[in-house]
N, C-alpha and C positions, 0 to 999 in steps of 0.2 A: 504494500500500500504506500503512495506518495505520503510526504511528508504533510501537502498538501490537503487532500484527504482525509490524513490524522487529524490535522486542524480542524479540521471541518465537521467531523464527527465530535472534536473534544468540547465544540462551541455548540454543540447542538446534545450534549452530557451536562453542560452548563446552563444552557435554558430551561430543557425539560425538568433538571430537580432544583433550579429556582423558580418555576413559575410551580412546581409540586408543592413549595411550603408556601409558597405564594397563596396560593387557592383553597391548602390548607388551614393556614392559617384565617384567609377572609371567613371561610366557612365558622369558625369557631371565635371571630372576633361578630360576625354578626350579635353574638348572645349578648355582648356588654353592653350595644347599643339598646337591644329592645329589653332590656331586666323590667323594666315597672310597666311597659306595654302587657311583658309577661303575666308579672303578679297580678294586673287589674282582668286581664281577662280570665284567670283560675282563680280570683279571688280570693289570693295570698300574699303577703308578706314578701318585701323584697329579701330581705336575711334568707326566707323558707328558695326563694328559686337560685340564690347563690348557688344552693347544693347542686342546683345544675353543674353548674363552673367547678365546682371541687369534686365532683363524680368525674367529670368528664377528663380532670386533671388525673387523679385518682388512679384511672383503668388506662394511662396511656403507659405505665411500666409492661403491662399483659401485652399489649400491641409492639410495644416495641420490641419484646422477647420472642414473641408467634412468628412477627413476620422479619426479624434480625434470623431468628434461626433458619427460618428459610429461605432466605436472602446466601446467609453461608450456604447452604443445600442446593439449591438450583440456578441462585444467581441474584444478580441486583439490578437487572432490568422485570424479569418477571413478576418477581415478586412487587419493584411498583407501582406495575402497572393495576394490580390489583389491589394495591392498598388505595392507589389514586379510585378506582372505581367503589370499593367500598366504603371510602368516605363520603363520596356523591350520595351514593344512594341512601345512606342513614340521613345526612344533610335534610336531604329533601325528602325521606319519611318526618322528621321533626316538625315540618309545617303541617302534620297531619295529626296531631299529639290530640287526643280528645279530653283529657285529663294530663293534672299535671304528674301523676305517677309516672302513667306512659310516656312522659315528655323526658320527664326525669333519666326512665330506662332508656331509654332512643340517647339522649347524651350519654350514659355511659358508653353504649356499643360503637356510639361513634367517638371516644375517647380512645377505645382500642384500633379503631382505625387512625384515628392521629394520631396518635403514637407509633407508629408504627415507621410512618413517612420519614421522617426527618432522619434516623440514624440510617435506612438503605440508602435514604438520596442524596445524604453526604459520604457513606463509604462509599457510593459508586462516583462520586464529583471528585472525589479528593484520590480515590484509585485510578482516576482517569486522564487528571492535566499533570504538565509538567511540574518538576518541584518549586520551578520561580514561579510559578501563576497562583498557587497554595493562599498565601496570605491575601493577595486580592479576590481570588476566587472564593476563598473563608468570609470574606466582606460581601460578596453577591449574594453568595450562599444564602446568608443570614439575613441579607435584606428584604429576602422573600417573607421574613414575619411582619416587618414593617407594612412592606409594599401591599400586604395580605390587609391588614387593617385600614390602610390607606382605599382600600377597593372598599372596605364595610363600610367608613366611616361616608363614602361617594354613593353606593348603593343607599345610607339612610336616609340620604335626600327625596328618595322618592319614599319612603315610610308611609308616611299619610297616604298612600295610594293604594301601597303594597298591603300594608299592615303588617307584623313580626310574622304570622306564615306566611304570608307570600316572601318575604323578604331570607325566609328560611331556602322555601324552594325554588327560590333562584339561584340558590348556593349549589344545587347539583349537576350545575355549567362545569365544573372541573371534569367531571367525566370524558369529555370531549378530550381533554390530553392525553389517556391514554390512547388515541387514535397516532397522534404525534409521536410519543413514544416508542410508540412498534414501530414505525416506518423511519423513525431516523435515528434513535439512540442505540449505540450499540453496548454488548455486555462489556463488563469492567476487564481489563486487561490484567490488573492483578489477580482480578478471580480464577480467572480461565488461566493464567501463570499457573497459580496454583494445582490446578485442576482439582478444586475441592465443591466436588458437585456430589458426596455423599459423607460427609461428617459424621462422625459417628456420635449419637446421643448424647454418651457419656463425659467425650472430647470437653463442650463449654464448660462443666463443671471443674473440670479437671485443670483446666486452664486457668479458670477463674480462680479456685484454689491456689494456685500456681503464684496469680499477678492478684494476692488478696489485700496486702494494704494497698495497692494502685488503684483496685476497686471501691475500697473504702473512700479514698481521698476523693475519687473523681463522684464518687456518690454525694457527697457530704459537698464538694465544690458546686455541683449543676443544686443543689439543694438552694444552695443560695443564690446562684445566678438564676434561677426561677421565682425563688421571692421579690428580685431586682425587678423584673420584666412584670411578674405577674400583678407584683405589690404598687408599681407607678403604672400601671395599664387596665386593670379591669373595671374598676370604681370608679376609675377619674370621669370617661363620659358622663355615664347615667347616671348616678349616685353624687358625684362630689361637684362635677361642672350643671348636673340639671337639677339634682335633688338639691343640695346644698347653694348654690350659686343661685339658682333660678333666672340660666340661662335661657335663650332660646331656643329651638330647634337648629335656626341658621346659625347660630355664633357657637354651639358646642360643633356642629360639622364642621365650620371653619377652623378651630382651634384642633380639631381630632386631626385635618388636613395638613394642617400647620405641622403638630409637634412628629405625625410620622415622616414628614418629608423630612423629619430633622433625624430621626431614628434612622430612617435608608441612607441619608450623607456619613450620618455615625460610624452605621458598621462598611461603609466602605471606608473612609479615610482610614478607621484604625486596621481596617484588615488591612490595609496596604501597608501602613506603617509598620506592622508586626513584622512584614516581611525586611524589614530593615535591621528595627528596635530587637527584635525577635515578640515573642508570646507572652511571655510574662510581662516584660515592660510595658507592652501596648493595653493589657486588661488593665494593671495596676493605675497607671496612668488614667482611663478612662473611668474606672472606677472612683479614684480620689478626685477628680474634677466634677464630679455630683452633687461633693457636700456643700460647696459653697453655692449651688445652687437649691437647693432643698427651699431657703425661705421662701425664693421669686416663685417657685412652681408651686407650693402648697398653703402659701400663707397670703398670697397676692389674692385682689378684692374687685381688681377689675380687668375686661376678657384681655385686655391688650398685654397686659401683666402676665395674665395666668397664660396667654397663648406662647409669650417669650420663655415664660419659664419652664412650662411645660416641651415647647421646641428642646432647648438649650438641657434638660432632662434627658429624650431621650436618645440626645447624641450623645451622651455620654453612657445611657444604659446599655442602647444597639451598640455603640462603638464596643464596650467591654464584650458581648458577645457577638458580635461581629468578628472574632478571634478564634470562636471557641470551638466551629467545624474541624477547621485547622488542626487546631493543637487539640482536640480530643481525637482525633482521629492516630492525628500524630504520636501519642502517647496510648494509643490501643495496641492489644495484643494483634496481632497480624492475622492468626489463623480463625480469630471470632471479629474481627472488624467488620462484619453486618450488625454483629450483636451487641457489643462492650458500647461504641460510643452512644446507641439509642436508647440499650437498657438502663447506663447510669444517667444518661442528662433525665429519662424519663421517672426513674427513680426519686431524682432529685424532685419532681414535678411534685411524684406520688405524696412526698415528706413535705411538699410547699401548698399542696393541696387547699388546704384548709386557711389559706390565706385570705380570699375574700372574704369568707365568713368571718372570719378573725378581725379584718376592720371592719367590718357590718359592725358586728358586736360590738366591739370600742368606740364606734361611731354613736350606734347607740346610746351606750351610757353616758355622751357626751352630746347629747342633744342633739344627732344627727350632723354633729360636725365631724368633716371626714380627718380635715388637716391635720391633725396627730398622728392617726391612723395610719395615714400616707407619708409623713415627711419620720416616722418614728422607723416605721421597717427599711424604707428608704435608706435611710443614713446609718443603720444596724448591718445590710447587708453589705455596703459597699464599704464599709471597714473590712467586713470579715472577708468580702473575695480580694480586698488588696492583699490582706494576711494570709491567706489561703495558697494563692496563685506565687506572692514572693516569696514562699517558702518552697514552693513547690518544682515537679521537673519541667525541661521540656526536650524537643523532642526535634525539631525545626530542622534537624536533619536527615529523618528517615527514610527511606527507601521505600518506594513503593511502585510494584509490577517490575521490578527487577531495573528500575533505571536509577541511574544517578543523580545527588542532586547540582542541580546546577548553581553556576553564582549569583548569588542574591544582586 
């Protein structure tokens, strides 16, 4: 094959699983948008439909384990394509929910489809470019969560039209990718290197075992870097800019427009950077640049304030994980890398789970003021990933599908 060719294939490895967390992601940021649309039409409590958000977080360890294993098993194009199509379809059951039980169950089973996505479509991204494209490609990577909510926060505009299901079942437009996916993504070159197209059961335990405080760390690190993401992202629409604020409809979608376009600039500058700085300096760095913004984002009183601070947040949230395809990949064990880096980030998910709920709750007793809530986990978590990540390894030389790396 041309070198030509290869390029061509590796750019088209690099769209498909950034528009996969891309659309992943929309699909599961539509919920932050409609929470009180929710509660008023099941005639519950916003705290009671959080549990949506914390199930859905909850069950994306199962997802990322189910289809990581068979990601090592048969590949990391197949198994995309089928996790992409099973998040469609649960998606778009959810606007079908007649109760909120069954709305409840429908998010978890699509919990285990998102979870699922993110650790094949970055071992296959990160198995398939060269080793200088790693840091920038770590930053596009990633940008697909932003760019994902940036899609929900555009699709709420029609709200009033759609209503939260119809707004649900337009979220099963992602299906369409796997159409793109078979016709142009090819299998990961490291994989088929390997030729590990029957893993034996017992092998991830054993490996895991093997690489068990690395498993620890990197559990206990995505732990936190999902209270960062989750803890300044889910409330802040519905809950902190419309509950508490009693903004508008147009000026929370402006401000939601606002701060992800800052999230997407985030994780590309520092995934670039990392490829200089290396991994650890570029998280730490972006992490420690949060604190001084914490007041402008959570304690400002008007939109223009709250839309600066909220921007200038999540470029530094996205930036810090805009790192972390990269260097979790980079620091996975080689012969479970479908599974190690989706199982821990989602692990981590599992243990941040309870995070909405958890400001609900302090919000509450605080008369439905969120900004404690939000500026307290905030500035909690980006000490402990600076502490975390500067103690920790990295990896920014590894080898993968048998090529070298080249110079930064």
């Amino acid at each position: 094959m041309s070198e030509t060719e290869t390029r061509r294939q590796q750019r088209h490895v690099v769209a498909a699983c950034y528009l996969g967390w891309t659309l992943d992601a929309f699909d599961f940021f539509i919920m932050v948008f409609v929470l009180r649309d929710i509660a008023a039409s099941f005639a519950s409590s916003l705290t009671a439909i959080t549990w949506a958000i914390t199930l859905t977080l909850a069950m994306r360890p199962v997802g990322a384990f189910i289809f990581g294993r068979i990601a090592d098993r048969i590949g990391r194009r197949p198994t995309l394509m089928a996790n992409v199509l099973m998040y469609s379809v649960l998606e778009f059951a959810s606007g079908f929910a007649p109760t909120l039980t069954v709305f409840i169950l429908l998010r978890g089973l699509y919990g285990i489809a998102m979870g699922g996505e993110w650790g094949v479509g970055a071992s296959l991204t990160m198995e398939s470019v060269p080793a200088r494209w790693r840091g920038t490609v770590s930053g596009i990577l990633q940008a697909g969560y932003p760019s994902g909510y940036l899609l929900a926060s555009l699709l709420y505009i029609a709200q009033p039209w759609l209503g939260w299901r119809g707004m649900f079942m337009v979220g099963a437009a992602p299906a369409l990718l796997v159409l793109y996916i078979r016709r142009n993504v090819p299998e990961s070159p490291d994989w088929q290197a390997r030729g590990k197209r029957a893993t034996p059961s017992a092998a991830f335990g054993t490996i895991l075992r093997r690489h068990l405080p690395l498993t620890i760390y990197a559990v206990v690190l995505m732990t936190a870097f999902n209270f960062f993401s989750h803890g300044t992202q889910d409330l802040y629409p519905s809950a902190f800019l419309g509950g508490q604020h009693k903004l508008s409809h147009g000026s929370i979608v402006s401000i939601a427009i606002i701060y992800n376009i800052g999230a997407i600039l985030g994780g590309l500058a520092f995934g670039t950077l990392s490829q200089f700085i290396g991994r650890r300096a570029a998280i730490v760095l972006a992490a420690l640049l949060s604190l001084p913004v914490i007041y402008l984002w959570a304690f400002s009183v008007t939109p223009v304030n709250l839309a600066l601070g909220a921007f200038l947040m999540q470029i530094c949230v996205q930036g810090a994980w805009g790192v972390i395809p990269a260097h979790l990949n980079e620091i996975s064990p080689p012969d479970i890398r479908g599974t190690f880096p989706g199982v821990t980030y989602q692990l981590g998910n599992l243990l941040a789970a309870g995070n909405a709920t958890i400001q609900s709750m302090i919000a509450d007793h605080m008369n439905h003021n969120y900004s404690w809530a939000l500026a307290g986990v905030a500035g909690t978590v980006a000490i402990v990933i600076a502490i975390l990540i500067g103690f920790g390894r990295e990896a920014r030389d590894m080898r993968m599908g048998g090529e070298p790396v080249s110079a930064r």
